[in-house]
C-alpha positions, 0 to 999 in steps of 0.5 A: 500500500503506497500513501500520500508522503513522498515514499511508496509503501509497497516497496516499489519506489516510484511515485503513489497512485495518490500523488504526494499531499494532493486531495482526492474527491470527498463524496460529500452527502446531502443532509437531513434529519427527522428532528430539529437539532438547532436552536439559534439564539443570537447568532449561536447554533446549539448542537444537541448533545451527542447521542451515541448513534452514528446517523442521528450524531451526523445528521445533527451535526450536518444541519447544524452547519446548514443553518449556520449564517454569516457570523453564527458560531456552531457550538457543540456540546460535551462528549463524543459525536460519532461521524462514522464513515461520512464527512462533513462540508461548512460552505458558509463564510465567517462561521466558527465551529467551537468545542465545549469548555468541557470537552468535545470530541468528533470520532470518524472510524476506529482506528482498524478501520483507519489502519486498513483503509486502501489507496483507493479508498483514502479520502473516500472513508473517515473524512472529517470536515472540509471548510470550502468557504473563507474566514471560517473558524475551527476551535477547541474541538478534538478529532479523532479516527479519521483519514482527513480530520480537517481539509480548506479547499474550494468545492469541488463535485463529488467526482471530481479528481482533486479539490480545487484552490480554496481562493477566499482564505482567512481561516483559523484553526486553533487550540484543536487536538488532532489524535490518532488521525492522519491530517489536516489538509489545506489548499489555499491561493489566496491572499488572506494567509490560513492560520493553523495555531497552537494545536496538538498533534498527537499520533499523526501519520501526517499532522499538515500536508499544505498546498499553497501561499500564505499557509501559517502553522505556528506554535503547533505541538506535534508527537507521536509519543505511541506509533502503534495507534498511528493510521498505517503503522508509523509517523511520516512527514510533521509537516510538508508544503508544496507548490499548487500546479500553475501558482507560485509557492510563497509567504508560508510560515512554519513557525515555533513548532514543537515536532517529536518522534516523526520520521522527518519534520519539516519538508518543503520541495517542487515534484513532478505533479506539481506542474513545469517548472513550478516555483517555492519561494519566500518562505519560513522554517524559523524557531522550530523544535525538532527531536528524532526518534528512531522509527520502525515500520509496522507490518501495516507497510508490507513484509518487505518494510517490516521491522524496518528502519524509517530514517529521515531529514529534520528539515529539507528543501528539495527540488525534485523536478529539476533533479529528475529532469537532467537525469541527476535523481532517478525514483524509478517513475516512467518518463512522460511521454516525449520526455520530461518537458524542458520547462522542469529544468527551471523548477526552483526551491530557491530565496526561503529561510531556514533560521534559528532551529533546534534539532537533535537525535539526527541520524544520517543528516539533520537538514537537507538542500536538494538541487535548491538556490539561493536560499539561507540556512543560517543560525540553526542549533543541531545536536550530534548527528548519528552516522547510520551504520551499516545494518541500518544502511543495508535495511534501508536498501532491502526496504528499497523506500525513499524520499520520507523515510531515508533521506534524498542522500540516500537516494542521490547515493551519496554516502558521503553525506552520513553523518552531517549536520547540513548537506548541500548537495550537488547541483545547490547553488548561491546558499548561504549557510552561516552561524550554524552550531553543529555539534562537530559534525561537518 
């Protein structure tokens, strides 16, 4: 089963059906229900209490939303709403969805249900709450069990193939708690930045896949302090950024972040599907804290991964496309008919900050430039870096996984970077690397 970071789980290194950190459809449901669950008093819909049914849960919920007008805040109540296998869709502007002081939680699947879903079926099962409108809210609600917890996007038909660009922005996700569950997904081109803020990641294969400008992820604390209740076994990418095809990736801030106990933390970086030569640039990794944990993957990836290392980078600019373009990275996918088109020559990860990061427990590499220009790495703490021995090598190899995971050094070959704090790699220009502590490490 390959999923949606940068490395194909079955073994076979090549790109997943899903493609990296997109969306896929969400089959989203019409509403009804045969009470009347809202009471509307000055702008604020009460939710009736949770009922311990899926179905009445979810169509409360559901019409609690519908009614919701500009301004309304959706209070829920105290306790567990079930949402089983259904998702949910807030349309309307300025809206806020606010948990009780007591505790509110949104349960989607149990976590086998999670564990098994296919690649087919990702974003068709436990999806949670997609925002299509702009400015909404999301605060102080805990989700867990589903495959999306959260995802802003624009409306998209249930049979399309990706959803398109939320072009509104100004939303707000803030003092959630996210927690055995796979992501929040954000798709933003707009020019009011999405603020996801001082929220609690816990067991979370992903805790953010962003697409887009002007995304924000700040003073979010993100662990995976049990990785045997994370969905699919292990905890991949903390947080990942990349280009929308045709728009050029800028202003997103990953800022004063806790990240512990992922395979990599933070990794922004141009790929093949993210259109010719697209554009990151002009953005922040600044003021994170970032601890590695050793990982080991669960029988969930397949017997050819079982038992075996996950090793990563803490962070990484990459740049993929270009790489893969004039023939200095190979990740075994099929070359597109008539060649890679010339304008994947010009990809650019190039002008973003690396600044003021705190990182230890790194093994093989601790923060990665990949065929990327002109960008600062500059102030960065890094505790010793472990040099991976020769098991841990061999088992990489046998696993044949790559990008999240091994690290790009392993799979540009190049061994002589085991064991380094900072590693610009070939074809990386014009960087400037300045005023690092690096523990002795090169």
């Amino acid at each position: 089963m390959e999923k949606h970071e940068l490395v194909g789980r079955s073994g076979s290194p090549r790109l997943s059906r899903r493609r990296p950190w997109l969306l896929v459809a969400w089959g989203l449901l019409a509403a009804c229900s045969a009470t009347d669950p809202v009471d509307s008093t000055a702008g604020t819909i009460e939710v009736p209490p949770p009922s311990g049914s899926a179905a009445v849960d979810l169509a409360n919920l559901r019409a609690a939303l519908v009614a919701a007008m500009p301004g309304s805040t959706v209070a829920f109540g105290p306790g567990t709403y079930r949402i089983g296998n259904s998702g949910l869709e807030l349309t309307t502007d300025d809206v806020t969805l606010r948990g009780h002081s007591k505790g509110t939680v949104l349960q989607g699947c149990d976590p086998a249900q999670v564990a098994s879903m296919t690649e087919e079926f990702f974003f068709g099962q436990c999806r949670g709450i997609i925002l299509v409108g702009a400015r909404q809210r999301v605060r102080d609600l805990t989700f867990e069990g589903f495959s999306a917890a959260l995802a802003i996007g624009g409306s998209t038909p249930a049979d399309a193939e990706v959803l398109t660009p939320n072009r509104h922005g100004g939303h707000l996700i803030e003092g959630n708690t996210l927690r055995n569950c796979v992501t929040v997904e954000i798709w933003n081109e707009a020019d009011a930045p999405v603020v996801v803020r001082g929220n609690r990641f816990r067991n979370t294969y992903h805790a953010a896949a962003m697409l887009g400008r002007n995304l924000h992820f700040i003073d979010n604390d993100v662990s995976a302090p049990e990785p045997a209740l994370v969905p699919f076994g292990w905890p991949s990418l903390a947080v990942g950024l990349r280009p929308i095809p045709g728009v050029p990736c800028t202003g997103n801030r990953i800022e004063r972040n806790r990240i512990e106990g992922h395979t990599d933390g933070v990794a922004i970086g141009v790929l093949p599907p993210d259109g010719p030569g697209a554009v990151l640039t002009g953005n922040r990794v600044c003021d994170n804290d970032i601890v590695m944990r050793d990982v080991v993957h669960s029988r969930d990836g397949g017997e050819a991964l079982a038992g075996k290392p996950a090793i990563g980078v803490a962070i990484r600019l990459m740049n993929y496309q270009e790489a893969m373009a004039i023939g200095a990275l190979d990740l075994g996918m099929p070359t597109p008919e008539g060649g890679w088109p010339e304008a994947c020559r010009s990809a650019a990860v190039r002008g973003n900050v690396v600044a003021d990061n705190r990182i230890i427990g790194s093994k093989g590499v601790a923060i990665e430039v990949f065929y990327s220009d002109g960008n600062e790495v500059v102030r960065n703490t890094i505790g010793p870096v472990a040099a991976l021995t020769e098991e841990e090598r061999l088992a990489l190899g046998a696993g044949r996984t790559f990008g999240i995971g091994p690290g790009a050094w392993f799979l540009t070959r190049a061994w002589q970077a085991n064991g380094t704090a900072i590693w610009i790699s070939p074809g990386s220009d014009g960087n400037t690397v300045a005023g690092n502590q690096t523990a002795g490490n090169p």
